[in-house]
N, C-alpha and C positions, 0 to 999 in steps of 0.2 A: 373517842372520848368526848362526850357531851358538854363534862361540866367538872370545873375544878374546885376545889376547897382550900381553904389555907389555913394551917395549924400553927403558928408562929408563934411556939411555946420553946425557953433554950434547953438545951438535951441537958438534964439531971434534974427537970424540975415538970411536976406532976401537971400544975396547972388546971386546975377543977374545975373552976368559973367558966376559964374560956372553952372547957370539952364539955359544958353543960349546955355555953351557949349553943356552939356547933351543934351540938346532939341536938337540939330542938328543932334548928334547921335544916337537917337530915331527918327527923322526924316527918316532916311535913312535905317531904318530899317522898312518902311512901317506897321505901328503898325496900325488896323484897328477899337479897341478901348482899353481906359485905364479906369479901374475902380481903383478910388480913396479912399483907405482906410480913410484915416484922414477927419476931419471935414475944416480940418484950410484953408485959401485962401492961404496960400502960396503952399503946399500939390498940388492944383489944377491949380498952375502956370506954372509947368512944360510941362504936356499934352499939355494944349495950347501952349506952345511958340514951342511944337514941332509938333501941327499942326492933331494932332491925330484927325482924324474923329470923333469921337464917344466919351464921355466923362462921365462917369457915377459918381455919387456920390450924397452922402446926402449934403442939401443945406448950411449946416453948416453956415460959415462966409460970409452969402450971396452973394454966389458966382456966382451970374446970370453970363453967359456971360463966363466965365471961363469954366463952364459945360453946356452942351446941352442934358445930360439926368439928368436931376436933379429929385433927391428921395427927401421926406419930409422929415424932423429927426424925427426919432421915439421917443417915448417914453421915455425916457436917460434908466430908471434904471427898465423899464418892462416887456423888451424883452432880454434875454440873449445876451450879446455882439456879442460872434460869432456866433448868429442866424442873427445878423444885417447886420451884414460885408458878411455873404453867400447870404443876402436877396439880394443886389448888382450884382450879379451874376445871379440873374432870372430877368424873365421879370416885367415892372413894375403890382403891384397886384396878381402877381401868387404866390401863397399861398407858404411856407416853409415846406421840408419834415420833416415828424416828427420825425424822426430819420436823426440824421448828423456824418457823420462819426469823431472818435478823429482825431486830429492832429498826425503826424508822420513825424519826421526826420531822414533821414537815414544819419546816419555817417559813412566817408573814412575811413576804416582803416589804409592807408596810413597814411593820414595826422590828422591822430590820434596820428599813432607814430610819427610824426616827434615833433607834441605840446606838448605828455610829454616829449620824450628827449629835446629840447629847453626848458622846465621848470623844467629839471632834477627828473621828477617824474617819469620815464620810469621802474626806479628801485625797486620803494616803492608801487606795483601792487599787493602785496604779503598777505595782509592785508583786512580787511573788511574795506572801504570807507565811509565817511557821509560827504557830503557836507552840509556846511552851507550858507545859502544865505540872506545876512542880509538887503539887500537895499532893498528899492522901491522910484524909481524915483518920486513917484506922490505927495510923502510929507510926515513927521513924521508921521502923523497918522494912516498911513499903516504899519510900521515898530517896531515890536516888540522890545522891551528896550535895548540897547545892555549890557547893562549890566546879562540879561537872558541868551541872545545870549554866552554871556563869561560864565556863571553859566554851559548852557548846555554843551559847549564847554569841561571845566574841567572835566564832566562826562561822558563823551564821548571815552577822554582820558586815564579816569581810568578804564576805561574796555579792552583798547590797542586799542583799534579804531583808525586810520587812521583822521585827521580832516585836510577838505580842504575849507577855505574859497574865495567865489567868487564875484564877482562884478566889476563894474564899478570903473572906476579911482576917480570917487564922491565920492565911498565908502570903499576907503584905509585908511583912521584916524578908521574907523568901523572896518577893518578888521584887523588892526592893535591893538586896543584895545583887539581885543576878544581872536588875538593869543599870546597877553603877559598873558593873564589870564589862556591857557592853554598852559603850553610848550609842545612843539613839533608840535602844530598845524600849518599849511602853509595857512601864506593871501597872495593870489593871486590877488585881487581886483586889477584892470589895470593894468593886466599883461595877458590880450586874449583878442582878437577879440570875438564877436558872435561865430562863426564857432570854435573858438579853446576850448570859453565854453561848446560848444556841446560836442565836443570833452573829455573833460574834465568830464564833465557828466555822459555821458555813461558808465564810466567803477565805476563809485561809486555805491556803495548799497542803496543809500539813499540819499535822500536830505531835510531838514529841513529850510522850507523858508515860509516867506512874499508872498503877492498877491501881484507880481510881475512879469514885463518880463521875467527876469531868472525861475519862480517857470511853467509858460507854456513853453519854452525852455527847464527844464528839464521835464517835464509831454510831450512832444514831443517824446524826446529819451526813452521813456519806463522806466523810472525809480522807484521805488519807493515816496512816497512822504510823508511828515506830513507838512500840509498848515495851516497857522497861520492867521485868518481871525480876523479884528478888527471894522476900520471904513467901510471897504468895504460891498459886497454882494457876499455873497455863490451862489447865483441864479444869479446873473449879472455877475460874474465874477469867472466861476469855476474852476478848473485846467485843466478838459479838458482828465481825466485820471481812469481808476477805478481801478489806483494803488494810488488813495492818499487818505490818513486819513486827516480829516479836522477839525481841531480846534478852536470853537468860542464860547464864555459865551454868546451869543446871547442877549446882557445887550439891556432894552427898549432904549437906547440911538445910537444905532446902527443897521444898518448900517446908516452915517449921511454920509458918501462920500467926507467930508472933507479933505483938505490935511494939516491941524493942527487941534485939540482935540479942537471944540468948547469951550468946558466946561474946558479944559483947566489941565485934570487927564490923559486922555488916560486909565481910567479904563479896555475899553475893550481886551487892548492889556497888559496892564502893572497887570491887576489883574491874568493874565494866568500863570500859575507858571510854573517853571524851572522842579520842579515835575513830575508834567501831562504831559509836552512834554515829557521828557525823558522816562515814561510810554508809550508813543507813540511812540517813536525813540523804543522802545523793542518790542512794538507788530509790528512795520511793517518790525523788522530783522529776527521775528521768523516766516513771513509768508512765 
């Protein structure tokens, strides 16, 4: 990757001004095509207004007209996600290699150090790390009880463990609950950028998360994992990593891909015990 861009418009709002200004400086950087991850028409607003030749993407929010290489949407939940998103990238109909390589992020160490000294964690290195990662943006139903979260949390502690909890500025009342249930534990939750969670990642032994952005974010950095799967799909939506242990009662009511518990228990999430993780949190420190 060359060169990044930043679109810091908040998700339900179109934002015109600022994808005009962008599109102009995409313009002048002769972009000869953009392949459009998302499905959404807004997603697909931008390449157009900056005029990019070539436009690729599934046709999502029928977005004739927007895109001039349009893919059909595949299957939602029969093709592994990031087999779909690499599909993008070949030509139309040419088959997927059967093997894809993992994701990898390589983190600055520069600007590693400067994000624990500005979060005063630069000192506290000295110790075995386990992050926790409690959100998932897509809705309750993906997200393990926080009350578990705090259960493991306290066991974590009692062993002297290091506990770093992370997220989104959404998921600060979360992180906030789980670190008064263990003292000494650090919620971090909207207090990083992406790049400073990367950061932040890296130097932990572990990470204990939800199918979540953060949980392929840390499955990027080479971390360790224990993945907490509920309503989601193990096959649709893997960590991407064959450093992660992966936990799911595989109840016949799941995966239902909901972003609240139909039936209205979240059995699959909420019958997983504090237990079995922690039995999980031991076999992937002892590997």
């Amino acid at each position: 990757m060359d060169r990044a861009y930043e679109l810091d418009i908040p998700h339900g709002q179109i934002g015109l001004l600022r994808r005009w200004r962008l599109a102009k400086e995409l313009h002048a950087q002769d972009y000869r095509q953009a392949i459009i991850l998302p499905r959404s028409w807004k997603s697909a607003l931008l390449p157009f207004l900056a005029g990019i030749p070539k436009r690729t993407g599934f046709l999502g929010e029928m977005r004739y007209g927007l895109l001039n290489d349009i893919r059909p949407n595949p299957t939602r939940h029969e093709v592994p996600f990031r087999k779909q998103l690499l599909s993008l990238g070949l030509a139309p109909g040419e088959p997927l290699p059967q093997l894809t390589p993992e994701p990898h992020i390589r983190v600055d160490p520069e600007a590693r150090s400067r994000t624990l000294k500005r979060l005063g964690l630069d000192q506290r290195l000295d110790q075995t790390i386990i992050a926790l990662l409690p959100g998932a943006e897509y809705g309750p139903a993906k997200r393990w009880p926080i009350e578990s979260f705090s259960g493991l949390a306290k066991i974590i502690r009692e062993w002297r463990h290091a506990v770093w909890i992370l997220g989104s500025a959404r998921d600060q009342v979360m992180g906030a609950a789980i670190a008064s249930a263990a003292p000494g534990a650090v919620n971090l939750c909207g207090q990083t950028t992406l790049p400073e969670a990367a950061d932040l990642l890296s130097v932990t032994s572990l990470a204990v998360t939800n199918d979540s952005g953060l949980m392929h974010l840390a499955a990027g950095v080479g971390i360790r994992l224990v993945c907490l799967y509920g309503s989601s799909s193990i096959d649709y939506t893997p960590p991407g990593s064959r450093q992660a242990l992966i936990l799911s009662l595989h109840l016949d009511c799941s995966p239902c891909f909901a972003r609240e518990c139909p039936l209205g228990h979240l059995n699959c999430l909420r019958n997983l015990s504090v237990a079995s993780v922690a039995e999980a949190v031991e076999k992937q420190l002892s590997v």
